[in-house]
Structures are given as C-alpha cells and as structure tokens.
C-alpha positions as CSV (number, residue, x, y, z in Angstrom):
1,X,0.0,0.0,0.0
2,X,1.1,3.6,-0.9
3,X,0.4,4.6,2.8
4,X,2.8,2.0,4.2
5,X,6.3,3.0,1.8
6,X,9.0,4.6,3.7
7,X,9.4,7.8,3.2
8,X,12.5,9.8,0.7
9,X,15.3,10.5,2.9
10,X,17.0,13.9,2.8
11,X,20.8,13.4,2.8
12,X,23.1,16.2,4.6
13,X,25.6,17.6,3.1
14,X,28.6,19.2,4.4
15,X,29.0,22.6,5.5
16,X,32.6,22.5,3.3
17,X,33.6,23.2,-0.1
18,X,36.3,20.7,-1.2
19,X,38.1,19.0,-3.7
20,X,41.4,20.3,-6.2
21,X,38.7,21.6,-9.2
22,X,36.1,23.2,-7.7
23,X,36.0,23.6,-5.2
24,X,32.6,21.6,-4.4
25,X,29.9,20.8,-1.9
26,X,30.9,17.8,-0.5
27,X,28.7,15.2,1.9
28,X,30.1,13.4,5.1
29,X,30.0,9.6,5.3
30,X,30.9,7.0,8.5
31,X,32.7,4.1,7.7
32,X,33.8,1.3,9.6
33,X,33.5,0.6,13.1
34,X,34.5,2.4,15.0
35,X,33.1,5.0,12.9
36,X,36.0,7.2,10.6
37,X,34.1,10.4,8.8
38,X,35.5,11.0,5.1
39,X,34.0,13.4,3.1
40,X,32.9,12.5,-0.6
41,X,31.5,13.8,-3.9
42,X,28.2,12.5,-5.6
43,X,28.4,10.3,-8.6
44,X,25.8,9.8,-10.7
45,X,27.2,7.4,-12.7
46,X,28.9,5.2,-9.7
47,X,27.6,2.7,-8.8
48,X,30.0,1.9,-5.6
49,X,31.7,3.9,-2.6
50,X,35.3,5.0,-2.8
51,X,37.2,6.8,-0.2
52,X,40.6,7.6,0.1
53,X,42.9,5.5,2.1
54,X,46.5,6.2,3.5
55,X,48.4,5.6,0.3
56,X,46.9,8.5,-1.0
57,X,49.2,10.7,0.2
58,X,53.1,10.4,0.2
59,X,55.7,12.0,1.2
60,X,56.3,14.6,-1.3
61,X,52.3,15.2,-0.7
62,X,51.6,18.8,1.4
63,X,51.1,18.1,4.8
64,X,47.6,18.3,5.1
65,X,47.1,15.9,2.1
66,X,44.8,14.1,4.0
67,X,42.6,16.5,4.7
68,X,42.5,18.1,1.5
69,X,41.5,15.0,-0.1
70,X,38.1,14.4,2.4
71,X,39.7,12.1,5.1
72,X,41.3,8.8,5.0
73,X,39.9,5.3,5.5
74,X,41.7,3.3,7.3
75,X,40.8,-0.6,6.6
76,X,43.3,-1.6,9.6
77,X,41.3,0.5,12.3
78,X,38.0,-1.3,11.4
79,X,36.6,-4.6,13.1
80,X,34.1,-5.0,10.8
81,X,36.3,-4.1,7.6
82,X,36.6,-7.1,5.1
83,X,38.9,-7.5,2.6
84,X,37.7,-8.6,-0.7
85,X,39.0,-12.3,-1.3
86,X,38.2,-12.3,-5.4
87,X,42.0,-11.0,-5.5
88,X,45.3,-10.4,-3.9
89,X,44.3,-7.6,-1.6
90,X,41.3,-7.4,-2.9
91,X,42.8,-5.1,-5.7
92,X,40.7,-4.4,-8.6
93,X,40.9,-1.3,-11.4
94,X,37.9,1.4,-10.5
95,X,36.6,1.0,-14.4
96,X,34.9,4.5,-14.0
97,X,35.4,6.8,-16.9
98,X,38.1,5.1,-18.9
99,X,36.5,6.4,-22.1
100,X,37.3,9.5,-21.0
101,X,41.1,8.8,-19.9
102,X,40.7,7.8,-16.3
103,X,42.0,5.1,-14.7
104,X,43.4,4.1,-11.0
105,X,43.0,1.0,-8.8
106,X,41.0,0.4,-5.6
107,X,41.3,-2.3,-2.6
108,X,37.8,-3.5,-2.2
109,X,36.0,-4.7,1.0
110,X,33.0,-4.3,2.8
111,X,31.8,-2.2,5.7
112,X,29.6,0.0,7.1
113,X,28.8,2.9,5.7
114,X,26.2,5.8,7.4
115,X,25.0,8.4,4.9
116,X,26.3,12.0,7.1
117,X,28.4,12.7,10.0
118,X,28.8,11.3,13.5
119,X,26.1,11.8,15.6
120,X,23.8,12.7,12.5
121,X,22.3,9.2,13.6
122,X,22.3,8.9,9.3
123,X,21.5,5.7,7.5
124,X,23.2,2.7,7.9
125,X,23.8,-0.5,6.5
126,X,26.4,-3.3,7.3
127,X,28.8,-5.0,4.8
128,X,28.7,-2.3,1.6
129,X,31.4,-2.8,-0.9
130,X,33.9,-0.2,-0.8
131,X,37.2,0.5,-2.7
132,X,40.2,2.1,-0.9
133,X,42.0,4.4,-3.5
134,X,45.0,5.8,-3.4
135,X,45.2,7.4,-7.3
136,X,45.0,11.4,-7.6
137,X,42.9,11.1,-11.0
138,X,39.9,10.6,-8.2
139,X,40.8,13.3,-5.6
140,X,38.3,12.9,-3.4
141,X,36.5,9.8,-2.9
142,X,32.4,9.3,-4.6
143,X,29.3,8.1,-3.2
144,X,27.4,6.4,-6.2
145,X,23.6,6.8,-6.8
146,X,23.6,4.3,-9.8
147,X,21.8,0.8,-8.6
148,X,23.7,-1.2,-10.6
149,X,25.2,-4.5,-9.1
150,X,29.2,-5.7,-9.3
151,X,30.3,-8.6,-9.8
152,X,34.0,-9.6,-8.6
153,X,34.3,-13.2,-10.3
154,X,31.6,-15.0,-12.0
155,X,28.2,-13.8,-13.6
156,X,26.4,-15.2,-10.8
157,X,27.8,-13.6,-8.1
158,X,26.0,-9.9,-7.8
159,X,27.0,-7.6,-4.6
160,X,24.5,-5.5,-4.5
161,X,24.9,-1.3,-4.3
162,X,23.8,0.8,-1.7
163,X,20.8,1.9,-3.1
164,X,19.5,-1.5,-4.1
165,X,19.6,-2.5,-0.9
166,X,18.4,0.6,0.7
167,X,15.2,-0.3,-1.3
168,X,15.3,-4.3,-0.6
169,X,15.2,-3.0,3.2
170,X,12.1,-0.7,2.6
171,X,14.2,2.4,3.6
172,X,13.2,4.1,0.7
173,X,10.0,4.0,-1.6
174,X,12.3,3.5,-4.9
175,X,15.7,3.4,-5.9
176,X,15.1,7.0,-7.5
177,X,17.1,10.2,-6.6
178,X,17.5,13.9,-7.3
179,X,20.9,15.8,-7.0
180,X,22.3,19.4,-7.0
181,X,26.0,20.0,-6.9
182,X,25.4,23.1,-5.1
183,X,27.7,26.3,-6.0
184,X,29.6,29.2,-4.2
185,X,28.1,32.4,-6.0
186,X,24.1,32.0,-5.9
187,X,22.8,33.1,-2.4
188,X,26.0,33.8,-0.5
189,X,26.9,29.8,-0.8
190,X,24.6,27.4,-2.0
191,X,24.9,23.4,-0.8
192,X,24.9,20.7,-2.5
193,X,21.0,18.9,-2.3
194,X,21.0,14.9,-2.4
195,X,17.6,13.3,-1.3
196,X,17.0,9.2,-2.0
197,X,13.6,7.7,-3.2
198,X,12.2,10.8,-4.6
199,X,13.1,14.8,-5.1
200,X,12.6,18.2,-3.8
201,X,9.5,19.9,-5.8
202,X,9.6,23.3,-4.2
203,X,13.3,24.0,-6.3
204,X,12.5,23.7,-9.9
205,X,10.2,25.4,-13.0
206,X,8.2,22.8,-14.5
207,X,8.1,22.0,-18.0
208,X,6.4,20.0,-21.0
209,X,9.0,18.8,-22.2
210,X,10.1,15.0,-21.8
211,X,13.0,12.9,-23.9
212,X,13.0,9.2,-24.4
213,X,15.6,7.6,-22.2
214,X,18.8,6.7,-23.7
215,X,18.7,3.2,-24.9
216,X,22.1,2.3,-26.8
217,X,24.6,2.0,-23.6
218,X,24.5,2.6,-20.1
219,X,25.0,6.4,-20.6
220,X,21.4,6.5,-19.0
221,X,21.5,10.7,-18.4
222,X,21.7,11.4,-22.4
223,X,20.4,14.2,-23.7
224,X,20.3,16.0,-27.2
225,X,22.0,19.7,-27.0
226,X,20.4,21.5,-29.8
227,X,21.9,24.3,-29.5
228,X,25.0,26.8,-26.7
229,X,24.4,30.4,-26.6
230,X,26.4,32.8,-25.1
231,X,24.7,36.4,-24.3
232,X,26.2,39.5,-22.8
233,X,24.6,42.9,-22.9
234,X,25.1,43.5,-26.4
235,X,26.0,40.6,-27.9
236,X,25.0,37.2,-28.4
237,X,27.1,34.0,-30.2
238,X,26.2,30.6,-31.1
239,X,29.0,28.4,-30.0
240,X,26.9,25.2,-31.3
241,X,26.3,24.2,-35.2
242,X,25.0,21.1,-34.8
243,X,23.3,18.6,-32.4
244,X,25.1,16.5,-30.2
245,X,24.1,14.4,-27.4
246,X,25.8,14.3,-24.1
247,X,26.2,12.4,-20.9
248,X,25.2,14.1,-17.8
249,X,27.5,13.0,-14.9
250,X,28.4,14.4,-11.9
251,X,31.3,12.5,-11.3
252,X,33.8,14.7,-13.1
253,X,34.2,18.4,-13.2
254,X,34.4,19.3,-16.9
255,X,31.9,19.9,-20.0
256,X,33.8,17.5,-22.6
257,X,32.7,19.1,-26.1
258,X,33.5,18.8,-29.7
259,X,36.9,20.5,-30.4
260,X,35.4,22.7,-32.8
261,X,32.8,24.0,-29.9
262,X,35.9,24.6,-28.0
263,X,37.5,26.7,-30.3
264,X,34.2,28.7,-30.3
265,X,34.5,28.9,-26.4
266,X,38.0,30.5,-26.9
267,X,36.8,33.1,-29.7
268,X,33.8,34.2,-27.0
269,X,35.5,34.2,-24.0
270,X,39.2,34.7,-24.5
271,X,40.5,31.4,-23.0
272,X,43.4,30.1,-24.3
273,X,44.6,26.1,-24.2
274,X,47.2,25.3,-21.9
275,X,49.5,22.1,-23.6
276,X,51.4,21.9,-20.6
277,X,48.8,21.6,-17.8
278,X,46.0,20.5,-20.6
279,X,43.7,23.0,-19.4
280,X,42.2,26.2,-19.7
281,X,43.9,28.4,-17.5
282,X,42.5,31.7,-16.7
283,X,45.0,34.7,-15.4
284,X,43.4,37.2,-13.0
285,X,43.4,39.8,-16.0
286,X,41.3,37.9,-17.8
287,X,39.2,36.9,-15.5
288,X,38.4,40.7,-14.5
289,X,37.4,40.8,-17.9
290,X,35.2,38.1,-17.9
291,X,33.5,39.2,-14.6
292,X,33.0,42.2,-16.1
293,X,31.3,41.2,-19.3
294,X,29.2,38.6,-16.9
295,X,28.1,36.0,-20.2
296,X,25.5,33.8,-19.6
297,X,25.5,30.5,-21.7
298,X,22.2,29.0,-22.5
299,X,22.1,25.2,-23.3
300,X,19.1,24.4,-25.4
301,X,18.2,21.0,-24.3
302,X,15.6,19.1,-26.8
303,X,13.7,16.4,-28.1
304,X,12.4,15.9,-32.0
305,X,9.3,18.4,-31.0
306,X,10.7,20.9,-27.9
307,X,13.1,22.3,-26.1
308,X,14.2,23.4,-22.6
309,X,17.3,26.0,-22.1
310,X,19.1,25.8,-19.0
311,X,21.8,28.6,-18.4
312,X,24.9,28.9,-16.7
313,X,26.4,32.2,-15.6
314,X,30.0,33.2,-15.8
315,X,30.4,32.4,-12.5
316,X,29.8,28.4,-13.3
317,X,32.5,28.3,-15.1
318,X,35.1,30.3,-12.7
319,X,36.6,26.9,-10.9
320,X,40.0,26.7,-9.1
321,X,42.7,24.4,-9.8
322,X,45.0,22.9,-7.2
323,X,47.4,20.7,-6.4
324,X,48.7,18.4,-7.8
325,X,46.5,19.6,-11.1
326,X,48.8,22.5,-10.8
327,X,51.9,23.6,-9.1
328,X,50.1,26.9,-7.5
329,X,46.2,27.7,-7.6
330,X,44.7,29.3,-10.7
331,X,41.6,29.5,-11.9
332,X,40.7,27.6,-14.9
333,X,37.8,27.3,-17.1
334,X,36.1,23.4,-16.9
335,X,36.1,23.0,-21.0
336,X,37.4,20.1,-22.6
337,X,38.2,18.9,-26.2
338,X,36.3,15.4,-26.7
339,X,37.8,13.5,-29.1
340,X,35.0,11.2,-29.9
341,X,31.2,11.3,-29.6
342,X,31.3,8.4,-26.5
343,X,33.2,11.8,-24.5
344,X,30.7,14.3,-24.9
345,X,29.7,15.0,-21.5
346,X,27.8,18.0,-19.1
347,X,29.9,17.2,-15.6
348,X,29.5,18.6,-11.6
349,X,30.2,22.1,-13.5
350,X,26.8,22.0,-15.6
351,X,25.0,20.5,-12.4
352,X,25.5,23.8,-10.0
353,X,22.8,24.7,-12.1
354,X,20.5,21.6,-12.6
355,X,19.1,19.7,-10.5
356,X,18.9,15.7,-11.5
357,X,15.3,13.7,-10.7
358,X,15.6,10.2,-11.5
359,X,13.5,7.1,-11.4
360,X,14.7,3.9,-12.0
361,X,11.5,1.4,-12.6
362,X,11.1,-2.4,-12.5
363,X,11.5,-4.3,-15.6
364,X,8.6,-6.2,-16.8
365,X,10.5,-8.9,-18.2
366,X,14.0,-9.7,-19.3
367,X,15.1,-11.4,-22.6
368,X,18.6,-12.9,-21.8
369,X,21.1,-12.8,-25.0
370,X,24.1,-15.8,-24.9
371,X,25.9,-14.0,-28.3
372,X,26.8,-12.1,-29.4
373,X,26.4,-10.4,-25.2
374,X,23.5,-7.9,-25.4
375,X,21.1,-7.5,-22.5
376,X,17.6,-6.4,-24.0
377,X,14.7,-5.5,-21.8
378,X,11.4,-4.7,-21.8
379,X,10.7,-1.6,-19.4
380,X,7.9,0.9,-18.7
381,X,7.8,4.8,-18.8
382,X,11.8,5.6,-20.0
383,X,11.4,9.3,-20.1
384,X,13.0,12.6,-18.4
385,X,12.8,16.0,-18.5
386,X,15.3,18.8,-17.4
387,X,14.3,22.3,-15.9
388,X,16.0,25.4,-15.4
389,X,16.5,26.3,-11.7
390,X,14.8,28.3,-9.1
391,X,16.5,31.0,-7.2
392,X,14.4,31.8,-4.3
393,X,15.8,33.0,-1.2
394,X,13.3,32.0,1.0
395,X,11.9,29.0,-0.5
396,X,11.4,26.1,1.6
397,X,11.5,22.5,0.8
398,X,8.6,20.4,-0.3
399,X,9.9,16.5,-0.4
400,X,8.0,14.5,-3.2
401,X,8.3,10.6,-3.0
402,X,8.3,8.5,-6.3
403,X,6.9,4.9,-4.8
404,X,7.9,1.7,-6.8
405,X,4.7,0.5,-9.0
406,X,4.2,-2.5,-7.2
407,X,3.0,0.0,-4.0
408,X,1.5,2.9,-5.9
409,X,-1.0,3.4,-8.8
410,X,1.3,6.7,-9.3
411,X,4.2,8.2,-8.3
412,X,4.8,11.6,-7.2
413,X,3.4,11.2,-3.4
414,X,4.3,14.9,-0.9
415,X,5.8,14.1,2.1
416,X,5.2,16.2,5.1
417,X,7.8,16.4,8.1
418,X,9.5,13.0,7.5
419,X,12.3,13.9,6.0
420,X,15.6,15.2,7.2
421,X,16.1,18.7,5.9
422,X,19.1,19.6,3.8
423,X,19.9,23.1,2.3
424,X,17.0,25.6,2.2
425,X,17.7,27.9,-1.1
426,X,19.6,26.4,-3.8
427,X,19.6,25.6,-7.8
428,X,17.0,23.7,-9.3
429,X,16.7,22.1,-13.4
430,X,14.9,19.1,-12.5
431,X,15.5,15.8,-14.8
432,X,13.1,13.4,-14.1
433,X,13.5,9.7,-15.4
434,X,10.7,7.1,-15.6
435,X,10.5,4.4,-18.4
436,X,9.0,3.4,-21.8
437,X,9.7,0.3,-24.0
438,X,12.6,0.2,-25.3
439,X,15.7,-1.9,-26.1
440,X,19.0,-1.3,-24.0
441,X,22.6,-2.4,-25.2
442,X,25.4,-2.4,-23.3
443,X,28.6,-2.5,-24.7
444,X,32.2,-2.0,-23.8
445,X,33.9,1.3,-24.1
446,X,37.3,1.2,-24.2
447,X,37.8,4.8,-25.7
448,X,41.2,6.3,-24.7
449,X,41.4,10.3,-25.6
450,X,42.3,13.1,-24.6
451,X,43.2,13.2,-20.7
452,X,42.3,16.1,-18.3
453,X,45.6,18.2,-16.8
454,X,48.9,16.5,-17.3
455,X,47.5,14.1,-19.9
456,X,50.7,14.4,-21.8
457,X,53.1,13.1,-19.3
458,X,52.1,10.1,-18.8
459,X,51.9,7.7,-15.5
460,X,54.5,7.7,-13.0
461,X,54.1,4.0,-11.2
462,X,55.2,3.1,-8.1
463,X,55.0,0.3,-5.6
464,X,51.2,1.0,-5.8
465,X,51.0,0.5,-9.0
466,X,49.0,-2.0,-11.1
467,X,48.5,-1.9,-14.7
468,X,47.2,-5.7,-14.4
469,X,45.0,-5.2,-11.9
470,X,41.9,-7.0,-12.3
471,X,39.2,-5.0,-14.5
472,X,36.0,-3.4,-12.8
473,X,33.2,-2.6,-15.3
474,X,33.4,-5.4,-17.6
475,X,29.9,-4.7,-19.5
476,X,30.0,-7.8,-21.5
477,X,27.5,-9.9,-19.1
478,X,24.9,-12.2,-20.4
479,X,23.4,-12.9,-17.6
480,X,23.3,-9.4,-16.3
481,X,20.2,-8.0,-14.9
482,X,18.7,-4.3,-15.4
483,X,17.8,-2.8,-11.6
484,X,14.6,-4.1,-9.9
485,X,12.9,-2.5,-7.5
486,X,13.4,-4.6,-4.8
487,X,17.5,-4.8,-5.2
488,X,17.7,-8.7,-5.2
489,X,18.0,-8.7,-9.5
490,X,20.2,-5.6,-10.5
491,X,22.5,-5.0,-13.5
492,X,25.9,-6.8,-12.9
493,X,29.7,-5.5,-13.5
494,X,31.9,-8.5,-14.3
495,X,35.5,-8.1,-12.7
496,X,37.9,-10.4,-13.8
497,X,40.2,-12.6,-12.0
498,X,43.8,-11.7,-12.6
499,X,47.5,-12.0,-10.4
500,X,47.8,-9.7,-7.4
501,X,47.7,-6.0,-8.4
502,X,48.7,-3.2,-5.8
503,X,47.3,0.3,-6.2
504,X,48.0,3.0,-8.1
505,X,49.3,5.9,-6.6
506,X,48.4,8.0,-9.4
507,X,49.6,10.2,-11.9
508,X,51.8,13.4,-11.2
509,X,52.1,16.8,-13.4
510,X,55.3,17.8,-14.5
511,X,56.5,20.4,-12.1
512,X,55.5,17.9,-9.3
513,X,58.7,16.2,-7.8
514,X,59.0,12.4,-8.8
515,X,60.6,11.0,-5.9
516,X,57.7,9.6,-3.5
517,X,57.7,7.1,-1.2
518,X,55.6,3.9,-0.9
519,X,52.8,4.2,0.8
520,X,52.1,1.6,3.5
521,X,50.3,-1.6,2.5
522,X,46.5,-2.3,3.5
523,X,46.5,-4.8,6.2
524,X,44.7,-8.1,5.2
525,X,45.2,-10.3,8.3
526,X,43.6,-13.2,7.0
527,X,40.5,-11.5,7.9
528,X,37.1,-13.2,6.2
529,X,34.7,-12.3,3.9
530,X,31.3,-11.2,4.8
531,X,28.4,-12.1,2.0
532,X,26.4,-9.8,1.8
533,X,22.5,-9.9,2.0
534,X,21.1,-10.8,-1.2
C-alpha cells in the first residue's frame, strides 16, 4: 500500500567546499567501526563507494594531504572491515570513466557505511562494498547513486549497491534520486542537495518537455543539446552548429565538447589552451574581464518536438585548480576537447545549475542474450525531462516521493515532516526519469582520448602501481540484470580474476617532484569475507 512506503530520505551535506577543481559541496560519510568520517563527492554514474585511504598521500604530498583530499579510511582501524577475497588484496581497477582517460585502482572490502556525520544518527547498512583508492585522478572519494550491481568473479555472483539495498530494506520507496551540486556564488553559498527515493519539488520550473531515455549503452543521463548560446549585454554568439548528445554525470568536473565547440568557447571568451597543464587556464586579467562582461551561456536542451534552455552564468565556469593539477592555484575554465562522440559529457560544473530527478522502474521482463552479449529488456515509462532552476531565497522544501509500481497506482506522493532537511535555497533544473519500451545495449567502451591536466606526461608508477590489476566494469555480461525495484535482480559489472595487483598511486604533473615514497600496505590479516545480504 502507498500509505505503508517509507518515506525519501534527505541526505546532509557538508557545510565544506572541497576538492582540487572546484571547489565543491561535499557530503560526510561513517565508515567502519569504530566509525571514521570522510567526506565524498556525488556520482551519478557510480555505482560503488570510494574513499581515500592512506596511500593516498606520500611523502612529497603537502602536509595536510589528507585532509584536503576528504579524510582517510583506514581498513586496519575497522573490526568490521573485510577485505575482498576475489584478489590479492582485494585489488581491482575502478573501471569509471576510462573512455574519457581515467584510470586508477581500488582495494575493495566491505563495511559499514552511514549516509552523514557522527552523531547525525544517518543511515546505515552493514557489509557495503567499498574500494580504498590511493590514485590522484579521483581526488576525493564518490558516493554512487547508480543501482547497478558488481560482480568480482563469476556472472552469478552480484553484490549489491547501496541503493539496491536501501530499497530491498524498505528504507526508501524507490531506488530513484535527485541531486544538485550546489555552488559558491548564488545566495551567498549554496549546498549541494542529495535526497533518495524521490526529489525536492519546491526548487524547480516545470516544463512540457520530456525525452525518451537513452537506450544504446549505459550512458542512461543522455540528452540531445540543440543548441550553446552565449549572451552579454550587447552581444550574443552561437558556439553550437550542430546537435550533439551528451552524458550528464556528476562524477567529473568538466563539459567534454567537440573540439570545434571549444575553439568557439576561446573566440567568445578569451580562454586560451594550456598544452602543458592540458587545461584552460584563466590569469586574473582575464578573469576581471570576464567578470566584467558577466556571459550567460544557455544550453538548449531538446527532443524531435521541444526544447528546454538551461543557463549557466559566468560564475559556473570560474573553478579553481590545485594541487597536484597545478603547481600553484589558478583558476581555470572546466572545457574540454572530446575527441569522440562516446566523450561528450555535461559534468559537476553543468549540475551547479540543474538539478537531477531520477527514477529507475522495474523491468517487466528480461530477454537474456548468450551471443553475441547484449542484455535487452522490456521496461515501462523511460522518459525525463530537465528544468532550469529556481532562485528563491526563501523557498522552503517540499519532499516529493516516487513509490515503486508494485505500492503505488502513481508516483509523485508529498511528504510532510518525515524527511531530514538539507539546504533551504539552492539551484533547481529538475531531470526526471521514468520508463518506456525500449531496447538497451550495453557494450564495452574502451575509448582512450584526450586526458584532463597532465594528460601528456604520462603515469609515474610506483610500488602501488597495477597496470594488471583486475578490470572493474566489464559490461559484456549475459546474464546481467537491469535494476529491480526490490534490489535482489540488479544490472551486474563482471571483474575479472587476474595475479595480485597493488594500487595506483596516481599520476603526477610535471613540475611535481617524482621521488615519493611507498605508501604503506592495507592490512589483510587473513580476515574473512562477509556475504552480503542478497
């Protein structure tokens, strides 16, 4: 019954702005037992928890490396930490964003994790997989909203994510979401907003206008820019000639766009391509200038009928860059040149001004594919739309739950005084998911192009380092399963089974000194792994 669903819960965030390129609202969680707070960044594309653990910083690291990237995790200080025992240390590639460069290592396990800080009495749940990284291209560690299972050895094997099981414990009416980065220049300071099974209605303008949800790979957030406008008081320029579509992902900071639309960001703005760092680096002369002029850029977001435009001021694109992206802070402007279409991508920089609503619904039925290794389902309602935000000063929240069909003829239930409250003014362009019939394939991306700053010095390797380290996101998985809403039958990530692999310490840019230290090795103690709830 609809009456009987838990209610959305409101997640905390921070009252800090961290990170090395943003800096950006970040959210407190308590791992381990006894509890250690870390503080991490959203992903909407994860699907797992990261957090940083001591090998993350080094000698040649500033001294309060640790705190600058959220707080370590330390395995070794847990009871109830297990390592896990698919490989060597539990050592396993992270698998997130490779087709846009990325790469790094994690020691997996499984702990608890509470959703805010100590003494926030936040939500908890026992034996999560985690991954302990020590790589910089990650600075801070993620929280991932995606539902979608891993898998560590076989096909048959699925641990499942947070959310899943969240929703398989009825603490939340559906494994939906809706997200705000949060920003630094609307309102004084504006926080990142994060509330699970269902969204905050009181912070968008509704619209119309709906899009079909992506079906070709697991780029779920896709969306069709028609057109990029930028508009100052007497002047407007198209920096867009055709339509592309784009992933929306919080996970990184940058808007990867087609080279050519990058040029047309440099003839509007001024910015110039920095080979050395890979960046665009913005002096304080030009950003006066650009403070001065005060652009707005408009994305016109559209399906084959309508269209939505969602701007960004200036001021979303004025980010700072720090160590070890740099040698000293600058500021920098979060473009980059994609050098294929599976890179286009609106990052954590687009999302200060949009807000993401999404619903993940239960698949009717699945047809399972041997070969060639396609999953196709059968799903209902696959649709979103995207709003511009709200700027009201005094607005206050109004928590809307989206129920899981099998407990509600409809979703979109208000909830009144159960949730916990998180920021009261902020950003809202609300993208709402559902379903509709539809085929989804998912296919392996394996896409190496252009890499964010220090791309062209390669990978210093140390101790830590594992370039055989077992492979995270294999997508090939025929008997993978899309996300249900009760968490027991969600989509799988194969990782393969391969020789111990240590992890990565990271990459380093070029006026960094190359002489660090090994980092001390996670303890394993022959400690036992936990199987997790199915």
């Amino acid at each position: 019954m609809a009456s009987s669903s838990p209610a959305p819960i409101v997640i905390p965030p921070s009252q800090d702005f961290d990170g090395n390129d943003g800096p950006w609202s970040s959210f407190y969680l308590e791992i381990g037992s006894p509890a250690q707070d870390v503080k991490v960044l959203i992903s909407t594309a994860g699907y797992q928890t990261w957090t940083v653990v001591p090998q993350g910083c080094i000698a040649s690291d500033p001294p309060d490396c640790a705190t600058l990237r959220g707080g370590q995790f330390i395995p070794s200080q847990s009871s109830t930490w297990n390592y896990n025992n698919e490989s060597v240390n539990g050592t396993f590639t992270l698998g997130l964003e490779t087709n846009l460069g990325y790469s790094g290592n994690g020691d997996y396990g499984y702990d608890t994790i509470v959703l805010g800080y100590q003494g926030s009495n936040g939500l908890s749940l026992q034996q999560q997989t985690i991954a302990g990284i020590a790589t910089k291209e990650f600075y801070l560690g993620i929280f991932g909203l995606n539902p979608r299972s891993t898998n560590f050895s076989t096909l048959d094997d699925p641990i499942p994510s947070y959310m899943a099981n969240m929703k398989n414990r009825s603490m939340i009416p559906s494994l939906s979401w809706g997200y705000t980065a949060g920003n630094q220049y609307r309102l004084g300071t504006v926080l990142g907003s994060l509330t699970l099974g269902g969204f905050d209605s009181s912070r968008f303008v509704t619209n119309d206008v709906t899009f079909a949800f992506n079906q070709v790979d697991e780029r779920d957030l896709t969306v069709d820019i028609e057109s990029i406008v930028m508009t100052t008081s007497n002047n407007s320029v198209h920096l867009l000639n055709n339509s592309i579509a784009a992933y929306i992902d919080s996970t990184i900071p940058y808007l990867y766009l087609p080279l050519e639309v990058c040029q047309q960001f440099e003839h509007a703005f001024g910015i110039l391509w920095d080979n050395d760092v890979q960046a665009y680096l913005v002096n304080d002369s030009l950003h006066n200038s650009l403070q001065a002029q005060n652009a707005t850029v408009t994305f016109s977001i559209g399906n084959t009928t309508q269209s939505v435009n969602i701007s960004l001021p200036y001021a979303a694109f004025d980010l700072i860059a720090e160590y070890p992206l740099v040698t000293n802070t600058t500021r920098y402007f979060p473009l980059m040149p994609a050098t294929n279409e599976s890179q286009y991508t609106l990052g954590r920089a687009f999302l200060q001004e949009a807000y993401v609503f999404l619903r993940f619904p239960r698949p009717d039925k699945f047809i399972w594919l041997t070969f060639p290794r396609y999953l196709t389902a059968d799903y209902e309602r696959r649709n979103f739309s995207i709003s511009q935000c709200s700027w009201n000063p005094g607005i206050r929240e109004n928590i809307v739950a989206i129920e899981s069909p099998a407990s509600s003829e409809a979703n979109g239930k208000p909830i009144s005084g159960t949730s916990t409250t998180a920021s009261t003014s902020g950003c809202i362009a609300g993208i709402v998911l559902g379903s509709s019939f539809g085929l989804l394939f998912i296919i392996f991306l394996a896409f190496v192009g252009k890499r964010k700053f220090g791309t062209n010095l390669g990978a210093e390797f140390h101790e830590l380092a594992a370039k055989d380290a077992p492979f995270l996101n294999e997508v090939e998985t025929p008997n993978a399963k899309m996300p249900e809403l009760d968490g027991g039958n969600v989509l799988k990530q194969e990782m393969d089974g391969y020789p111990r692999a240590e992890l990565e310490a990271g990459r380093y840019i070029h006026e960094m000194k190359s002489n660090e230290g090994v980092g001390p090795e996670l303890a394993i103690s022959n400690l036992d792994i936990s199987e997790l709830p199915s």
